[in-house]
N, C-alpha and C positions, 0 to 999 in steps of 0.2 A: 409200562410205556404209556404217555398221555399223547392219545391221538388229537388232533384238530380236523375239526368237519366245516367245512365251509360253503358258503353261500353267498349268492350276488344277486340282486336288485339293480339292474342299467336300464338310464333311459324314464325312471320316473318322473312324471312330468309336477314338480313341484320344487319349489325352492328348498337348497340344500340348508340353508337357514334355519326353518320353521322344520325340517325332518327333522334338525342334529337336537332339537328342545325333547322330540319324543324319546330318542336313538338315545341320550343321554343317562335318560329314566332307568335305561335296560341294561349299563354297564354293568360288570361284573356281580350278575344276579344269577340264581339259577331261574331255571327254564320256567317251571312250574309257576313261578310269583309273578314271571315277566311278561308270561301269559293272559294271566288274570289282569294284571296292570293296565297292559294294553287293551283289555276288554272292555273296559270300564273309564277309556279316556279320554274325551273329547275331544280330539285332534285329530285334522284329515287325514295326517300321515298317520294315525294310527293302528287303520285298516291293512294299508298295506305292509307296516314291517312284521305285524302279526302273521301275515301271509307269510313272508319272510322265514320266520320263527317258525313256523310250522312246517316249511319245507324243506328245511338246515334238519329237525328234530325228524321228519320221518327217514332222511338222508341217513341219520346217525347210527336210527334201529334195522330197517332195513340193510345198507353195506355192511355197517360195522358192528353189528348184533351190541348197541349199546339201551342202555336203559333210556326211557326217560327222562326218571326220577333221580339219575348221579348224571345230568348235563348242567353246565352251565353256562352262560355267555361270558366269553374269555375277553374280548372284543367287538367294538363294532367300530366302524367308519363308512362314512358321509362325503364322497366327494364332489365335487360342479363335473354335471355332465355338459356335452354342447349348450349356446342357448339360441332358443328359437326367435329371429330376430322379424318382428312384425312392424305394421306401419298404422298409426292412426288416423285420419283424416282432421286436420283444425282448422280454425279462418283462414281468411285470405288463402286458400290453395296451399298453404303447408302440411306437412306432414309431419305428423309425434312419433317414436320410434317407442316400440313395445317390446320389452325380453323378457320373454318366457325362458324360464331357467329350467334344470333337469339336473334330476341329482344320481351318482352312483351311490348304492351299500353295498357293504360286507361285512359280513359276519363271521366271529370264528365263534364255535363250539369247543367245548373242551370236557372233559371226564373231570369232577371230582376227584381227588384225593384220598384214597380209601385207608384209614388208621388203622 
């Protein structure tokens, strides 16, 4: 039986854009590689889907008494949360409109296929 362990990220305050370039990196990898990846990668989002990844994998061993080392990322998705609608002050007494964007993830986890 292939269990799915999942995790969500709401509310991150960063464009769903520039997340889905990191979130891409980590498809269909196992755990281990995707960890290091994100270690190692200079992207702001990369802090937090590691976060992400780590709290999906402690999720997997603790409940589901799964390994580590036989996870992989099954899935991920990226999608536009609210966005934060601001106001900028310009000449003449107008105002520039600012959107702060925010993005949902989700992760699935999945077990290896054991031959």
């Amino acid at each position: 039986m292939n269990k799915k362990i999942t995790a969500q990220l709401n509310y991150l305050r960063m464009a769903p854009r520039k997340v889905r370039l990191v979130a891409n990196l980590m498809k269909k990898t196992d755990v281990l590689s995707a960890a290091t990846q994100l270690r190692f990668l200079p992207k702001r989002a990369s802090k937090p889907l590691l976060k992400l990844l780590n709290s999906a994998v402690t999720n997997a061993e603790k409940n589901f008494n799964l390994k580590k080392e036989s996870l992989f990322i099954e899935n991920i998705t990226v999608s536009q949360g609210p966005t934060l609608k601001r106001s900028q002050p310009r000449a003449f007494g107008r105002a520039f409109p600012i959107h702060k964007q925010t993005s949902h993830i989700t992760l699935e986890l999945s077990e290896k296929n054991k031959k």
